[in-house]
Each structure stands twice: as C-alpha cells, then as structure tokens.
N, C-alpha and C positions, 0 to 999 in steps of 0.2 A: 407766899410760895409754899410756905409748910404748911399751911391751912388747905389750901387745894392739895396737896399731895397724899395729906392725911385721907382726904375727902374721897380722893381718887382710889388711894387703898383698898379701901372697906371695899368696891366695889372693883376689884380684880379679876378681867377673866369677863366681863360680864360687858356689854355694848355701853359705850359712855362719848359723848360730843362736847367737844372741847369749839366753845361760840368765842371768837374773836379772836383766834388763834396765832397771828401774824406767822411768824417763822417759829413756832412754836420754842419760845425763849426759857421756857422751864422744863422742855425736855422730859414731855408728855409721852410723844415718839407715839409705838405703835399701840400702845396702852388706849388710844381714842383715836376716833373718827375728828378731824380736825375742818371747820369753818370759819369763814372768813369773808367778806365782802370783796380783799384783794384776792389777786388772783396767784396762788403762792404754788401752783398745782408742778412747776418743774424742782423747786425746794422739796416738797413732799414725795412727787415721785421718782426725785431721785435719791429717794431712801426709803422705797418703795412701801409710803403711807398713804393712808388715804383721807383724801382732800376733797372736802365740798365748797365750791366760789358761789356766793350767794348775800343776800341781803337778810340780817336778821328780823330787820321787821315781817319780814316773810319768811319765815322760820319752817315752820309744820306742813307749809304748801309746799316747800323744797325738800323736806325730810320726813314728812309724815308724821301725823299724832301719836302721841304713845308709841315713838321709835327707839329711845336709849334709855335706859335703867337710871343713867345717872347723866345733870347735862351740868357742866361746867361754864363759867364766864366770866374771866378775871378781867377787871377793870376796862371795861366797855361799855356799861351803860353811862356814862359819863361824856362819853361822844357821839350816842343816838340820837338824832333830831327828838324821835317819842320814845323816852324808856318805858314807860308805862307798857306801849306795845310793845317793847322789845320782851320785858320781862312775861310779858302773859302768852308769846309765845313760845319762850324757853318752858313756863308750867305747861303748855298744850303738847309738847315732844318729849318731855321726860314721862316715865313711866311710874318713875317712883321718889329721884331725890331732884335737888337743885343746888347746886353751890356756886356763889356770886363771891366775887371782893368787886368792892364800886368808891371809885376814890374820890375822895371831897376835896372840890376844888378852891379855893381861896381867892384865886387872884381876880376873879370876873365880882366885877360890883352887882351887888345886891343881890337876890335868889332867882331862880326860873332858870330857862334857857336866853341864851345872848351868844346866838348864831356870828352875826356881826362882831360883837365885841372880843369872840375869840378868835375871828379868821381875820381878824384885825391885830391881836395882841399875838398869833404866831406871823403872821407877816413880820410886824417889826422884832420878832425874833431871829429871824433866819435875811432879814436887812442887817441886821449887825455882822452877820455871818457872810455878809455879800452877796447873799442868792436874792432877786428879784421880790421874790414871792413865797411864801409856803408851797404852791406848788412846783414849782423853778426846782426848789428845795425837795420835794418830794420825789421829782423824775429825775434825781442823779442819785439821789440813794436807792430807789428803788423803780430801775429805768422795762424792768420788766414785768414786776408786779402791780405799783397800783394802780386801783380806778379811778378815773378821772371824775365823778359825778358833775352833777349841774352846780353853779357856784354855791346858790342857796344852802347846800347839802355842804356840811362841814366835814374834813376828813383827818384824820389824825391829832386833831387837837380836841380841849373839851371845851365842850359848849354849856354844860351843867354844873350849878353850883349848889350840890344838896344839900342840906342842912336837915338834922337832926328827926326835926318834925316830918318835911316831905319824905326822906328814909323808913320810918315809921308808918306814913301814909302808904307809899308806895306800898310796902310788902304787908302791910293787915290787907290791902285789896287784894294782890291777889290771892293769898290763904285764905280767904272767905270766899273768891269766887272758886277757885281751885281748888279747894279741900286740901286746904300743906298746911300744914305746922311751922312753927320755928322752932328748932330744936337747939340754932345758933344765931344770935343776931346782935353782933357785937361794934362799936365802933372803935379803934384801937391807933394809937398814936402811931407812925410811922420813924419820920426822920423831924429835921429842923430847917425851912429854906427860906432864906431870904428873910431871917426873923422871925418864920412862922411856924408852929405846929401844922404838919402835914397828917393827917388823916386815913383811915381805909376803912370800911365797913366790911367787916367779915360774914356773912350770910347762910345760914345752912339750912334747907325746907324739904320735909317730907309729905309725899302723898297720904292721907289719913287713909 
C-alpha cells in the first residue's frame, strides 16, 4: 500500500489509472480514473468518481494508447488468464510510468497457470464456509457487482504461481519491447500463513 501511494504521489494533479480497482480498498478516491472487470460503477458514482468496467486484457482498445501519465495495478496480475497481455497492455496506456505489486502465490503446485486447481482450491474454500461454490460465494457478497464470466475464465482467486525467474522474464520483455526501465523491481516478504512466507513483488517502470 505505501509503495503505490508513494508512487501515486510523485504523480499528483496529473491523469493516473488505477487497473484492478475492486471498491478501491486503499483509498485512491479521486486521485485516479479507477478500472475494473466488475462492475463497481454505483460504489464509484456514488462518490462521484470515475469508473471504467472493462477487461484488462483489453486495456488500450477501452482507454486508449498513451492515455495516463501514470498506470497503477496492485495485485492483479496473479488472476489474469494471460499476464503477459495483461502487463504489455498497462505499457501501451501509460504515457510514462507503471507501478505493479503481483503477489506470489504458494499454494498452487508447481509454476504456470492452474485455472482448474484454483477454481478448485477456492471452492473447497468457501464449502467450509457453506456457500455451494465460489460463485454461490461471490453473488452474496457482491450481489450487484460481479461478472459472471465463462467458467474457463477464473474470477477472484489466483490462478498464477510466479516464481522468481518468470517475474524477471516477464518484466525484461516488456522493458525491451516498450522502452521502460526498472527503476524498482523488488521482491519483499509480506506476512506468515499457514507456515509459509508470503511474498509481493514491488515493481516500478519508466518510459525511456
């Protein structure tokens, strides 16, 4: 959270897109343009902010290339079918920086994507909880915001288990195709759960 705020700072006063926004839980407020897959647009305007519903894989088709100065995206690419395209859309709409947190997931066996093994391992999370299903669970918490997608398409859980090296992969591609920089690119312990060191990647990239 301090890491984005700091980030958000520098760039005060100046257009900034806040990608993955849910009810905006850090209290971003009018400071960004706020995006989102669900559809949060009566939370926002009734606090008269503004809300873009959209698909990040389709990012720049929905907002245009080189739209915001600064684009923001905490811990979301962790649940994109393709982060790859998630992240080289966020470089095609910012103008000039990009700052990520992308949280490393533990509990899903072995690396890649494991669509399946997540929309499996929140089911029997929210079954201990008595709800049916993850989505059972989804449409009483949030009975007017989310989207329903096709089942394939995982929603609110992580389906990605990055490790050290793909983190690295990822972000030298797109700084070599998009001319950014790393000016921040840290991995940093969180908390402790379940036994385990918990993870976040902190990420800061400038346009050259």
């Amino acid at each position: 959270m301090h890491f984005m705020w700091n980030c958000l700072v520098k760039f005060g006063g100046r257009p900034v897109l806040n990608v993955g926004c849910a009810n905006d839980p850090f209290l971003f407020g009018e400071r960004c343009t706020h995006f989102d897959i669900d559809d949060w647009s009566k939370y926002f305007n009734a606090r008269d902010l503004q809300f873009i519903q959209g698909d990040a894989h389709e990012l720049s088709d929905i907002v245009g290339r080189d739209s915001y100065d600064l684009v923001i995206c905490g811990d979301t690419l962790e649940h994109c079918p393709s982060p790859t395209d998630v992240l080289f859309e966020l470089a095609r709409v910012t103008r000039e920086a990009l700052c990520l947190t992308v949280w490393e997931e533990w509990r899903l066996p072995g690396e890649g994507l494991h669509i399946r093994e997540g929309q499996k391992r929140a089911d029997e999370e929210v079954q201990a909880l008595g709800f049916a299903d993850r989505l059972a669970h989804q449409r009483v918490l949030y009975p007017d915001v989310v989207t329903f997608p096709e089942e394939d398409i995982p929603h609110l859980i992580h389906i990605w288990q990055f490790t050290p090296e793909m983190m690295g992969t990822l972000i030298d591609s797109v700084c070599d195709i998009y001319q950014m920089r790393k000016l921040f690119f840290q991995r940093v312990p969180e908390t402790v759960t379940d036994g385990h060191q918990v993870y976040n990647w902190l990420i800061f990239l400038t346009k050259t």
